[in-house]
C-alpha positions as CSV (number, residue, x, y, z in Angstrom):
1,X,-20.0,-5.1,35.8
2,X,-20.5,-4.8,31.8
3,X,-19.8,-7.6,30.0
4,X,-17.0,-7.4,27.3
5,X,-17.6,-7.5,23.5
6,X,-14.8,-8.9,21.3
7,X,-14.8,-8.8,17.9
8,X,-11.5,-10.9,15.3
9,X,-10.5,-9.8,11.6
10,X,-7.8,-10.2,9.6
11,X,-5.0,-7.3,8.0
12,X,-3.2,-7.2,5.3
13,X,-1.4,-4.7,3.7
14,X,1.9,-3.4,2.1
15,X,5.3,-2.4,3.3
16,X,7.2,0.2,1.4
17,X,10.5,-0.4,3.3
18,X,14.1,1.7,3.2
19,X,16.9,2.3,5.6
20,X,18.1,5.8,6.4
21,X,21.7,6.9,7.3
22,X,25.3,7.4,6.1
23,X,26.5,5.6,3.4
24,X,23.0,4.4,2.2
25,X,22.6,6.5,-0.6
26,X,22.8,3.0,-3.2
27,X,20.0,1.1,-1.3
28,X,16.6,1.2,-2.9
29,X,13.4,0.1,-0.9
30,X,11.9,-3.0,-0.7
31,X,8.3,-3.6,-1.6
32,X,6.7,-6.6,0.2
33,X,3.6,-7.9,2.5
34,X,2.4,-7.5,6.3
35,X,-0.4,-10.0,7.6
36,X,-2.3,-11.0,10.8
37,X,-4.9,-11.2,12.9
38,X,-7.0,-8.5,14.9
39,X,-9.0,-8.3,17.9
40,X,-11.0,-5.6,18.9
41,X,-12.0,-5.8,23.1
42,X,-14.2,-3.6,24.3
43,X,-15.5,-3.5,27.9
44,X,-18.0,-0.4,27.7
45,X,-18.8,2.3,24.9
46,X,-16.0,4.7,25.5
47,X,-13.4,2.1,26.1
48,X,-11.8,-0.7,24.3
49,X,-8.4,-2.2,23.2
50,X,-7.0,-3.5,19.8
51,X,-4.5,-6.4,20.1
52,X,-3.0,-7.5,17.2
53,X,-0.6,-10.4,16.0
54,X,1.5,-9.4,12.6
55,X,4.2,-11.1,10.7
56,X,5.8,-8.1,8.5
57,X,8.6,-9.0,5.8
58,X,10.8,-6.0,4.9
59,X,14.3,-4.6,3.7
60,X,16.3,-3.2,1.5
61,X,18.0,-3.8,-2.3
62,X,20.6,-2.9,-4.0
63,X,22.6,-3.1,-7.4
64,X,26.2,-2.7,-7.7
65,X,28.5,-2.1,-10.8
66,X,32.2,-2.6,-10.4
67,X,34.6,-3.1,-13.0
68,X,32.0,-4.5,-15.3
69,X,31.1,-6.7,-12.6
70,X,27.0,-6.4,-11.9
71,X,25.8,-7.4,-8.3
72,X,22.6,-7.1,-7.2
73,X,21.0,-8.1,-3.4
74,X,18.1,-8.0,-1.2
75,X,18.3,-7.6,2.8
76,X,15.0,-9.3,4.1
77,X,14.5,-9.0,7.6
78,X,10.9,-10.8,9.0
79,X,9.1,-9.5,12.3
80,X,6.6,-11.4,14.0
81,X,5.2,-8.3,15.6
82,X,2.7,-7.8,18.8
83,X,1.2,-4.0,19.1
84,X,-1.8,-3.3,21.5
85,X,-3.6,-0.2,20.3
């Protein structure tokens, strides 16, 4: 039996986000932030496993123009995510 090697870090990165569909033509994407940790397992030289634990903030905006009314919004939606890789 091999012993295992694990290895942590940290990710970060950016999210580009947008939604796709009918009647989404007047959303604009969302620029914003993903962040976690890593682990990296491995239990021989040909085979390992890469948990990880994000927390990813995304969405959509918009502006609106009606009647010389202005509107503007953001949809943020926040994942706590768990992928295995």
């Amino acid at each position: 039996m091999n012993a295992q090697e694990v290895t942590f870090g940290a990710k970060a990165g950016l999210n580009i986000s947008s939604w796709a569909g009918d009647n989404t033509e007047d959303l604009d994407s969302r620029t914003s932030f993903h962040l976690g940790a890593t682990a990296e397992i491995s239990s021989n030289d040909v085979f390992s496993v890469q948990p990880e634990l994000l927390f990813s903030s995304q969405g959509v905006k918009a502006e609106f123009s009606d009647s010389g009314l202005d509107t503007s919004f953001s949809l943020v939606i926040n994942y706590i995510q768990i992928l295995n890789h």
